[in-house]
BAZAGU-718350 format. One record per residue (C-alpha): residue number from 1; x, z, y; residue in one letter. Coordinates in steps of 0.05 Angstrom, whole numbers, plus 32768, in hexadecimal, padded with zeros to 4 digits. Layout:
! residues N
(r NUM,(X,Z,Y),"a")
...
***
This chain:
! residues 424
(r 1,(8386,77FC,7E1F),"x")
(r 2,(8398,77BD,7DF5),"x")
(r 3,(83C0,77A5,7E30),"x")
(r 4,(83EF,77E7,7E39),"x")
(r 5,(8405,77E2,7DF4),"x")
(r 6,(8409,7797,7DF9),"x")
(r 7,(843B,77A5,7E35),"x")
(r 8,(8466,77DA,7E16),"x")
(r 9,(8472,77A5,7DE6),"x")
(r 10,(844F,77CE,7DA6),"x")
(r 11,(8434,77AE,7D67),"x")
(r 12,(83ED,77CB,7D55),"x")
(r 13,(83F1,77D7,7D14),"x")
(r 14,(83A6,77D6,7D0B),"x")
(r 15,(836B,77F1,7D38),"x")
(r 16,(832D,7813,7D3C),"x")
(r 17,(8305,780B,7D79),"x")
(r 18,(82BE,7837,7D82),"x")
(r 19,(8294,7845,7DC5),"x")
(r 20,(8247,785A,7DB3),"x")
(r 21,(8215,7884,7DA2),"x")
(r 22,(823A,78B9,7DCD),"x")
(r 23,(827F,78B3,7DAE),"x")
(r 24,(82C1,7897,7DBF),"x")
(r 25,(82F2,7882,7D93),"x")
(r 26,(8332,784D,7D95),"x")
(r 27,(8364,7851,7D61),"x")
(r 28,(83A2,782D,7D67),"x")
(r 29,(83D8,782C,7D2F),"x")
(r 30,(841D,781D,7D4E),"x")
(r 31,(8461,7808,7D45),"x")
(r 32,(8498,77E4,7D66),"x")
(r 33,(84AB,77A2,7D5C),"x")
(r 34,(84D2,77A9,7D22),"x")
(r 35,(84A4,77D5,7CFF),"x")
(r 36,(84BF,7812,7D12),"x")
(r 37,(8493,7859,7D1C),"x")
(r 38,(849D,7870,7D66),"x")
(r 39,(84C8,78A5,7D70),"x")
(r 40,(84D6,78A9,7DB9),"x")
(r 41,(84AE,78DE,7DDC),"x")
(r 42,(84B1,78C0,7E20),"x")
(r 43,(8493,7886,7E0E),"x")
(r 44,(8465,78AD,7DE8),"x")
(r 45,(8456,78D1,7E22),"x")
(r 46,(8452,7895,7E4B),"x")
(r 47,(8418,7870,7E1D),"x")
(r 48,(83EA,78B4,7E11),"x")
(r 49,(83E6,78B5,7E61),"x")
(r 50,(83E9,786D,7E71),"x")
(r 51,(83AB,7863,7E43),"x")
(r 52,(8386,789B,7E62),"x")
(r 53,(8395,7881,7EA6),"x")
(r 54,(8389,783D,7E91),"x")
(r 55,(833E,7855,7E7C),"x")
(r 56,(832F,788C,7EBD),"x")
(r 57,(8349,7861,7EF2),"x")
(r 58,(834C,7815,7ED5),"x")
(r 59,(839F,7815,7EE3),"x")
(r 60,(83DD,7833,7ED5),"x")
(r 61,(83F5,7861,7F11),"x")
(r 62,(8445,7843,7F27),"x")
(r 63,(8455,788A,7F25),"x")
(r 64,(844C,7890,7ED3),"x")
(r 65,(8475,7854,7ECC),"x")
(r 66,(84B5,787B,7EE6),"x")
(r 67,(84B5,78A3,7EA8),"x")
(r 68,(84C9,7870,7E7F),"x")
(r 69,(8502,7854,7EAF),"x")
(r 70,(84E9,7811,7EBA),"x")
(r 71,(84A6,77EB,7EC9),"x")
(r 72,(8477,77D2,7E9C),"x")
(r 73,(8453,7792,7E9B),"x")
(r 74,(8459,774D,7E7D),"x")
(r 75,(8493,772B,7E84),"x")
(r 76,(84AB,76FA,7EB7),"x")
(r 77,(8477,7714,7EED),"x")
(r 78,(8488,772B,7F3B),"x")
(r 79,(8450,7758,7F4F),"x")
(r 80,(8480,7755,7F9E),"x")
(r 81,(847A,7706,7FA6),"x")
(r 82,(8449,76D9,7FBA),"x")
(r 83,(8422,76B3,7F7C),"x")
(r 84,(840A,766C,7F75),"x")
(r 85,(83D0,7665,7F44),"x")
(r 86,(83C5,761C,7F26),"x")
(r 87,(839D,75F5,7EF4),"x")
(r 88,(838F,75B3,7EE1),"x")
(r 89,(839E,7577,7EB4),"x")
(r 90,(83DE,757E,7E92),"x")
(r 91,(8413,7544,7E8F),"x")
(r 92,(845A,7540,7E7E),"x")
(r 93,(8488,7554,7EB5),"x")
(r 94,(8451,7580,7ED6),"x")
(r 95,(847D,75C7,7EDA),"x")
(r 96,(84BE,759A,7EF6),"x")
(r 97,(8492,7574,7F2F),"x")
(r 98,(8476,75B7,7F3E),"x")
(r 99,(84B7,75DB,7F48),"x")
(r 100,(84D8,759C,7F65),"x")
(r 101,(84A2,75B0,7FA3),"x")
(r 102,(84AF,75F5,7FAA),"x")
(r 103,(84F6,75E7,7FB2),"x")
(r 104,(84EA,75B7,7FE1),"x")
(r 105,(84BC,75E6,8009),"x")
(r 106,(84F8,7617,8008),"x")
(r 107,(84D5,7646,7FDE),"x")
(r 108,(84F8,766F,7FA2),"x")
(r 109,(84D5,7679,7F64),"x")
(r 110,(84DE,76C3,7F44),"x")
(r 111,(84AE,76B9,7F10),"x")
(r 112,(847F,7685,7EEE),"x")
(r 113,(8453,7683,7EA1),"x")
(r 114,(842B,7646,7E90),"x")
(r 115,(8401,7638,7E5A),"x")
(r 116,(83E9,75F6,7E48),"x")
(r 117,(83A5,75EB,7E18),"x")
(r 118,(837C,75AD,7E05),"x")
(r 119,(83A1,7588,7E3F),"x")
(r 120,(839B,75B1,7E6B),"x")
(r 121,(83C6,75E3,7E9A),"x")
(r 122,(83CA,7628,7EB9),"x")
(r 123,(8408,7645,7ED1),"x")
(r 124,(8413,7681,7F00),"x")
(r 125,(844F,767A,7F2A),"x")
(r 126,(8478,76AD,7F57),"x")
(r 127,(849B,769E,7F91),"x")
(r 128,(84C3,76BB,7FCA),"x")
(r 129,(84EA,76A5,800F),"x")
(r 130,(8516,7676,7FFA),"x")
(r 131,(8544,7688,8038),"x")
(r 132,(8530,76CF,804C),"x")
(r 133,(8512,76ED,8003),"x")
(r 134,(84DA,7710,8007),"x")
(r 135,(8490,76F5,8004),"x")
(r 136,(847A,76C0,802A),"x")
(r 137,(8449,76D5,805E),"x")
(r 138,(8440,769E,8098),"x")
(r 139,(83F7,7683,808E),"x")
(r 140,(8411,7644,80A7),"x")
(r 141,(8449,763A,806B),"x")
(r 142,(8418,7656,803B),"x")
(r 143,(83EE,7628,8046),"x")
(r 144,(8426,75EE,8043),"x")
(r 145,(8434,7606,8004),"x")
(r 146,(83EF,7601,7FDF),"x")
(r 147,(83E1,75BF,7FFB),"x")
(r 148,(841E,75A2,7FEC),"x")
(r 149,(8412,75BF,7F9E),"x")
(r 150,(83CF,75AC,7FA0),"x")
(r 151,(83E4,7563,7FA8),"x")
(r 152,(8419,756B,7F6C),"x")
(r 153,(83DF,7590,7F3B),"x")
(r 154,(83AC,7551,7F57),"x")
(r 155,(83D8,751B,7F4A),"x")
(r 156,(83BE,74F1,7F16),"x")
(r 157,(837A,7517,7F0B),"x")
(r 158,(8335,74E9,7F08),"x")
(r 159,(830B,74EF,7F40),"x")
(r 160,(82DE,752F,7F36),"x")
(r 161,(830D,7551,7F02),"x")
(r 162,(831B,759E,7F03),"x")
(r 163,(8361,75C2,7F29),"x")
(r 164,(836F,75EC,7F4F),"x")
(r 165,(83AB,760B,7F76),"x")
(r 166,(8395,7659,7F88),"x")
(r 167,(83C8,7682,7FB4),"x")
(r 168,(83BB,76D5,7FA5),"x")
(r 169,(83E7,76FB,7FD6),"x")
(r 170,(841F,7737,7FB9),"x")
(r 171,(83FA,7773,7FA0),"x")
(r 172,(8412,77A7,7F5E),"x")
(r 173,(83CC,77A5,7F51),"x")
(r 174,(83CC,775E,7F3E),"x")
(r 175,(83A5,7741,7EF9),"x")
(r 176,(83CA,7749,7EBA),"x")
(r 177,(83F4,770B,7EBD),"x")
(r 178,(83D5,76EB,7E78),"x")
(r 179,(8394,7707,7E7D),"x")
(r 180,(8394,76DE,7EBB),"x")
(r 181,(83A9,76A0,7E9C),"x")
(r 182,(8375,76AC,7E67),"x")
(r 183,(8346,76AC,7EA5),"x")
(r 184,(8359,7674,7EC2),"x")
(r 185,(835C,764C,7E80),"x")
(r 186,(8311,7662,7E78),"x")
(r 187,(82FB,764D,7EC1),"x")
(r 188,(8317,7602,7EAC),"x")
(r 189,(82F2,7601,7E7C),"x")
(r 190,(832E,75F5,7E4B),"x")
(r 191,(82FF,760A,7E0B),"x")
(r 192,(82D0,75D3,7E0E),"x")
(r 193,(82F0,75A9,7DD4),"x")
(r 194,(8307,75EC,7DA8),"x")
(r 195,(82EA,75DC,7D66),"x")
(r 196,(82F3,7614,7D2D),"x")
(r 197,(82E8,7610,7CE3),"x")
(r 198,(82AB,75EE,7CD1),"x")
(r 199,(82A0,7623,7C8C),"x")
(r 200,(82B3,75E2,7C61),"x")
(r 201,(82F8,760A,7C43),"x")
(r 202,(82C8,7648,7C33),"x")
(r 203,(82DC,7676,7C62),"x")
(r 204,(8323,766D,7C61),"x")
(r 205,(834B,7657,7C1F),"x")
(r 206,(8382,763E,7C43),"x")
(r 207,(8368,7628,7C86),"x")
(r 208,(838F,7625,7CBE),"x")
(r 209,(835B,7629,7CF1),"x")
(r 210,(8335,7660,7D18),"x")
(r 211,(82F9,767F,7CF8),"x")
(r 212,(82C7,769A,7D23),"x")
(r 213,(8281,76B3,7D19),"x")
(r 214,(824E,76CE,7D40),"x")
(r 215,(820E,7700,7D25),"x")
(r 216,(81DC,7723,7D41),"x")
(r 217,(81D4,7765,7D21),"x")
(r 218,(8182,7774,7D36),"x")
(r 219,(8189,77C3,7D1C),"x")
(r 220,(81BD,77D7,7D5F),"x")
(r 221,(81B8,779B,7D88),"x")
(r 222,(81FD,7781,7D76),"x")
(r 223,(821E,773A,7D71),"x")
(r 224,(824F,774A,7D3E),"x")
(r 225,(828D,7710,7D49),"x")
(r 226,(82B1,770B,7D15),"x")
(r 227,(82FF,76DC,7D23),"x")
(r 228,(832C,76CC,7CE8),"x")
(r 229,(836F,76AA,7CFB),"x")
(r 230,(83B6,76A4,7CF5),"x")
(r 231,(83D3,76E4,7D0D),"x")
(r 232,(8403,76E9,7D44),"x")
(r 233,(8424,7711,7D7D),"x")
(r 234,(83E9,772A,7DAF),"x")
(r 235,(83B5,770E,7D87),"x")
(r 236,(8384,7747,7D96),"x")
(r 237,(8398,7749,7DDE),"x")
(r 238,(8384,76FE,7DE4),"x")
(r 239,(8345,770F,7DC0),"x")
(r 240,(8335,7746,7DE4),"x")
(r 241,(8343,772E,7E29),"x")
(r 242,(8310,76EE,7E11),"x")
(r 243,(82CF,7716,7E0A),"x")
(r 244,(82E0,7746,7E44),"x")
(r 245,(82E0,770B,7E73),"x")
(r 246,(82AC,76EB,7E5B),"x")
(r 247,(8286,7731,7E6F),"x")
(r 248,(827C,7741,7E24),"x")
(r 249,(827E,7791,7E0F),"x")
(r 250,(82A4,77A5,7DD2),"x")
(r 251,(827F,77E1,7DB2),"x")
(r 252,(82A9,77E4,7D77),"x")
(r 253,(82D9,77B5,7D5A),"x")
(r 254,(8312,77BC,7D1D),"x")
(r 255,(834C,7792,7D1A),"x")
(r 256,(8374,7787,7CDA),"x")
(r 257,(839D,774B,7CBA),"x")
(r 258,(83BD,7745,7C70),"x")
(r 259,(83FB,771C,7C66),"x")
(r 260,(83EF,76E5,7CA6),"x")
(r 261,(83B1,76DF,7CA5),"x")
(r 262,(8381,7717,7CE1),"x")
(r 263,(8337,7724,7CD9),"x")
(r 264,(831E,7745,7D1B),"x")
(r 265,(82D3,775C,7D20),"x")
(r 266,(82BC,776F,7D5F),"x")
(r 267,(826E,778B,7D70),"x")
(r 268,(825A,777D,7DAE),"x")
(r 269,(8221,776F,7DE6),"x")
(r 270,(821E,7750,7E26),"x")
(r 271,(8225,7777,7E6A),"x")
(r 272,(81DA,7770,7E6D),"x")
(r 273,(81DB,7798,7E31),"x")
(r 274,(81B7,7760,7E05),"x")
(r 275,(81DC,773D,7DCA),"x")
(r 276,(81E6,76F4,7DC2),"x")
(r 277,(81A6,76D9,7DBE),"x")
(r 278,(81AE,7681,7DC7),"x")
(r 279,(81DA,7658,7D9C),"x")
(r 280,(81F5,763A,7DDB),"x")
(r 281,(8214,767E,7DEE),"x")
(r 282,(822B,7689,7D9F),"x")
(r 283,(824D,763E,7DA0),"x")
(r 284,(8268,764D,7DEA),"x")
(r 285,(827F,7696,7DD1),"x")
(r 286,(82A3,767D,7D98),"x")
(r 287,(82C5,763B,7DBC),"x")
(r 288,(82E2,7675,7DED),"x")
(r 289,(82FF,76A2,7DBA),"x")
(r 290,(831B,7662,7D9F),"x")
(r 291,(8342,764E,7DD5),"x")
(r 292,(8360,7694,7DE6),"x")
(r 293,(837C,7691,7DA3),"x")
(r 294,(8397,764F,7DA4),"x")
(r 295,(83BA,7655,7DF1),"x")
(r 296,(83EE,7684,7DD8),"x")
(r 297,(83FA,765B,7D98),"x")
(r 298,(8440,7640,7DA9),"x")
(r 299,(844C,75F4,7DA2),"x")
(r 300,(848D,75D1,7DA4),"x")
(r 301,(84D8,75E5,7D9A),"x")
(r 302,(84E8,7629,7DC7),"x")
(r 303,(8526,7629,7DF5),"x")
(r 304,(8538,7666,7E12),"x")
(r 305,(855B,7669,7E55),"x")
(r 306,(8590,76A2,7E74),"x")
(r 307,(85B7,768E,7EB1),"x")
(r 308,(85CE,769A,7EFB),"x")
(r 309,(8582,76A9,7F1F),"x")
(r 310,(8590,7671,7F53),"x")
(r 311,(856D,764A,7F8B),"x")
(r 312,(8543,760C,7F61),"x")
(r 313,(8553,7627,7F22),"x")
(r 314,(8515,761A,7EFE),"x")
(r 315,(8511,75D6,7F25),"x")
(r 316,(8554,75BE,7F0A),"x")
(r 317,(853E,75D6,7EC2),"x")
(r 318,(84F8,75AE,7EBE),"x")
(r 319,(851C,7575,7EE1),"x")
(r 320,(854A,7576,7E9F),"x")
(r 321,(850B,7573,7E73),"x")
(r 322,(84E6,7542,7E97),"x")
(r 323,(8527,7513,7E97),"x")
(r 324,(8530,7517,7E58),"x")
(r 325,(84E6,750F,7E43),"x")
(r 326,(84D3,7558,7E2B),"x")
(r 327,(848F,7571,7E37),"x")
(r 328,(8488,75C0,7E52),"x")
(r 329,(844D,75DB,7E22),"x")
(r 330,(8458,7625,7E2D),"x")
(r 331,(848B,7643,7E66),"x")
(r 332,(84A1,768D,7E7A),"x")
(r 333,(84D4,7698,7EAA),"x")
(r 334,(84EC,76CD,7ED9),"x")
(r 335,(8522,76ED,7EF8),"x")
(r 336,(854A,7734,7EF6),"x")
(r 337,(8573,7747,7F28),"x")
(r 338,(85AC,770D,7F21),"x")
(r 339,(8592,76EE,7EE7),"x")
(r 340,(8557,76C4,7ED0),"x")
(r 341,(853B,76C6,7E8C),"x")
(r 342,(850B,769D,7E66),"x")
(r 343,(84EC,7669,7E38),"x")
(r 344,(84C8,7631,7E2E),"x")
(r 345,(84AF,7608,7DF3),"x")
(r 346,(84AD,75C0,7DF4),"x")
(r 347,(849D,7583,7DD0),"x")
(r 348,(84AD,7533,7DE3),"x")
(r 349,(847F,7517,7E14),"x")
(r 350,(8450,7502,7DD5),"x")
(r 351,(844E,754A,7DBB),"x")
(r 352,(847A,7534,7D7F),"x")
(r 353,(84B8,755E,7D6C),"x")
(r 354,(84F9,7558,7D96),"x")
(r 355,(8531,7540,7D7C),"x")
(r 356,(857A,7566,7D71),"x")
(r 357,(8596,7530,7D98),"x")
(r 358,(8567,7536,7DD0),"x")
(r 359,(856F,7582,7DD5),"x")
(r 360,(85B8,7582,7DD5),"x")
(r 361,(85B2,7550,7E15),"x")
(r 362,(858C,7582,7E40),"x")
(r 363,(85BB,75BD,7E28),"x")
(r 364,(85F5,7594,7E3E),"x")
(r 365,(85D0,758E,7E85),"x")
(r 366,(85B8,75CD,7E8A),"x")
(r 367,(85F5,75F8,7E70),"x")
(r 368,(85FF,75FF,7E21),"x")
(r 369,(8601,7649,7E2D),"x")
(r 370,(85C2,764B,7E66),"x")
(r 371,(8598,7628,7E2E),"x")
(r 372,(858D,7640,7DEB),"x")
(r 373,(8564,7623,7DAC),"x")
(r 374,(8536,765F,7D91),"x")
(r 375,(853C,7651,7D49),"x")
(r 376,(84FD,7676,7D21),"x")
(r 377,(8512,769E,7CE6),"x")
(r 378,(8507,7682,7CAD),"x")
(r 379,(84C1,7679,7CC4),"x")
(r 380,(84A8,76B9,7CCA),"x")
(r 381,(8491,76D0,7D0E),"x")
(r 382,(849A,7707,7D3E),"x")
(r 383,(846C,774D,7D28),"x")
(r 384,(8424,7744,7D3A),"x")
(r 385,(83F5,776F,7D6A),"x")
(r 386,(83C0,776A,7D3C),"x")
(r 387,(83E3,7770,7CF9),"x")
(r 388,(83EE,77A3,7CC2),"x")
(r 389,(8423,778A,7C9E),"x")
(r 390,(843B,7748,7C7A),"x")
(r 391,(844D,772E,7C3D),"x")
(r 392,(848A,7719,7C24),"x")
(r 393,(847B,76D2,7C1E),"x")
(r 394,(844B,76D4,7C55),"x")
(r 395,(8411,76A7,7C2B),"x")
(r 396,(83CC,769E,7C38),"x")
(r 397,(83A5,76C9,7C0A),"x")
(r 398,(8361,76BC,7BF2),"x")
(r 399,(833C,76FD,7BF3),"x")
(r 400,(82EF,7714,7BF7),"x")
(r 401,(82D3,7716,7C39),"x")
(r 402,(82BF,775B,7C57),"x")
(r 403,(82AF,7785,7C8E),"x")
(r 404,(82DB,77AB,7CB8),"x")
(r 405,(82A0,77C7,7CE2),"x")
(r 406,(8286,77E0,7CA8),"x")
(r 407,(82C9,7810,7C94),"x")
(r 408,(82C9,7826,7CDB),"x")
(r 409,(8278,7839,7CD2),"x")
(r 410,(8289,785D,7C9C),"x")
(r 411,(82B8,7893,7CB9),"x")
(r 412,(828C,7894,7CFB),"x")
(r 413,(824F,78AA,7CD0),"x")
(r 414,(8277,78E8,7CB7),"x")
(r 415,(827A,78FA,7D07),"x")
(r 416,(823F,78E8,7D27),"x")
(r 417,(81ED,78E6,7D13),"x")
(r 418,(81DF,78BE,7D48),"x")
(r 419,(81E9,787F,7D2E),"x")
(r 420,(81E9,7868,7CE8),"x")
(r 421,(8213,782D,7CCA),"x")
(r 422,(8205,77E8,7CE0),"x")
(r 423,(8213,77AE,7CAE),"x")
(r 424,(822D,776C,7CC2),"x")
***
């Protein structure tokens, strides 16, 4: 349900999220991205069906999505072309080596997203006939194809180290695009060196780093996981999609932030219906939710691109940043009709800053109007899906620490006997 209103591009204001003792109950407050209360009844329409669908059948029927007058998913994703899946060790000039093959293969790319975490890589990246469009379907090129980026992705990996180059075939029934890089994050193991905040700064007071904790409440057989970060856009999609894969069930959760700072508390069990029971699977539990908060978190300068959708496109971009020594953290581009869109941040090849001068170099290659710097304003960011509002000034407060589970208890009492409220 998270993800449908992630896709139509909706903050959530705040949320309320309840599935026991006989009762159902998910509330989501939402607005657009500027704030705005919805007015438009087809989309209206659209969301109370899609989220029925979305919990009856597991999907959104293509039929529904007519309604609104254009399809809805993440961007920068072809659901017609054949899809490379890749991780590994990440190292400057990665994305251009990779596209420089595909090229060379004669294959087009419609779409690709990459994330990079903790040094390491996973991008998901669309391509099509070069020559005839379409998906590539001969066995024999396919193959060609993932051996030759299997090379590329293996290329200066120690003997023994994880990657892997995974081909999934066209299909509208394909994983959400980031919830499958989440996945495939998580299955390199790209948590292993998350580290949160110790409790030295007393539970926030100014911290910059994730807070996670993880409880076992003995009276309903709940962990209660409790995250405190930096809020952002899709924060609670991120979260969510974290203990969902690792086969964690969310009973009831409430998801609030004040100025830019979001508390999330979540109660939940394992598919085998037990709580957390080891400190191995609390330290494991909390390294994950970790690292799905930290992949989105954007590093480096952003340069959005708009241009002619051409043959080698993205190849003749990343050439332009690996030339000029720019390293590709983050990367979403696709293509619409004539045109492809997209951005990517980047950073030097040490991670450092880039330099005016160095920018203005690749614009000049790439086409001062294809390539534009995305200033921030005034460093305030985009409208959160986990957020409530923000402050003027956007500070840090200090404030007492307390329990959404318990405020959502409290109004469940007044409709249900069967269960009674459960302190965290």
């Amino acid at each position: 349900m998270v993800q449908v209103l992630t896709d139509l591009d909706l903050v959530i204001s705040k949320s309320y999220i309840s599935s026991d003792g006989g009762w159902l109950m998910d509330v989501f407050h939402v607005t657009d991205q500027l704030g705005n209360k919805l007015t438009d009844e087809t989309l209206i329409l659209y969301m109370q069906q899609a989220l029925c669908d979305t919990r009856r059948r597991g999907g959104i029927p293509k039929e529904l999505q007519t309604c609104l007058k254009r399809e809805v998913r993440p961007c920068h994703v072809s659901t017609e072309h054949t899809a490379f899946e890749m991780t590994g060790r990440d190292r400057p000039g990665l994305m251009s080596e990779i596209s420089a093959a595909l090229y060379e293969l004669g294959c087009h790319v419609t779409a690709a997203v990459g994330w990079t975490h903790n040094g390491r890589v996973a991008c998901i990246i669309h391509v099509e006939d070069g020559l005839k469009g379409g998906p590539i379907t001969a066995p024999k090129r396919l193959a060609q194809v993932q051996e030759k980026l299997g090379s590329v992705v293996e290329a200066h990996h120690e003997n023994g180290e994880q990657m892997s180059v995974r081909l999934t075939a066209p299909a509208a029934c394909r994983t959400h695009t980031e919830r499958r890089l989440h996945q495939l994050m998580y299955a390199d193991r790209d948590y292993e060196h998350c580290q949160g905040c110790n409790g030295s700064c007393r539970h926030w007071n100014g911290c910059t780093k994730t807070h996670v904790t993880v409880e076992t409440c003995k009276e309903k057989g709940y962990s209660v996981v409790n995250v405190r970060s930096r809020d952002r856009t899709k924060l609670l999609f991120d979260t969510v999609c974290a203990l969902t894969d690792m086969e964690y069930v969310v009973f009831h959760a409430a998801v609030s932030s004040k100025g830019s700072i979001a508390d999330q508390e979540y109660f939940v069990r394992r598919q085998d219906g037990c709580s957390l029971i080891t400190q191995s699977e609390r330290h494991k539990l909390t390294q994950c939710l970790i690292a799905a908060i930290e992949r989105r978190v954007s590093h480096g300068l952003r340069l959005d691109v708009c241009t002619q959708n051409k043959m080698g496109l993205l190849s003749d971009v990343t050439r332009a940043f690996r030339e000029n020594g720019l390293s590709i953290t983050r990367a979403e581009i696709g293509t619409h009709g004539e045109r492809a869109t997209g951005s990517f941040y980047v950073t030097d090849a040490s991670g450092h800053d880039v330099s005016p001068r160095t920018v203005e170099l690749v614009r000049q290659e790439i086409g001062e109007s294809a390539l534009v710097v995305n200033k921030p304003h005034n460093g305030t960011s985009r409208a959160s899906s986990s957020s409530i509002s923000r402050t003027s000034s956007g500070e840090v407060e200090e404030r007492p620490r307390f329990s959404l589970g318990n405020l959502l208890w409290s109004q469940l009492e007044r409709l249900s006997g069967n269960f009674g409220i459960i302190k965290s």
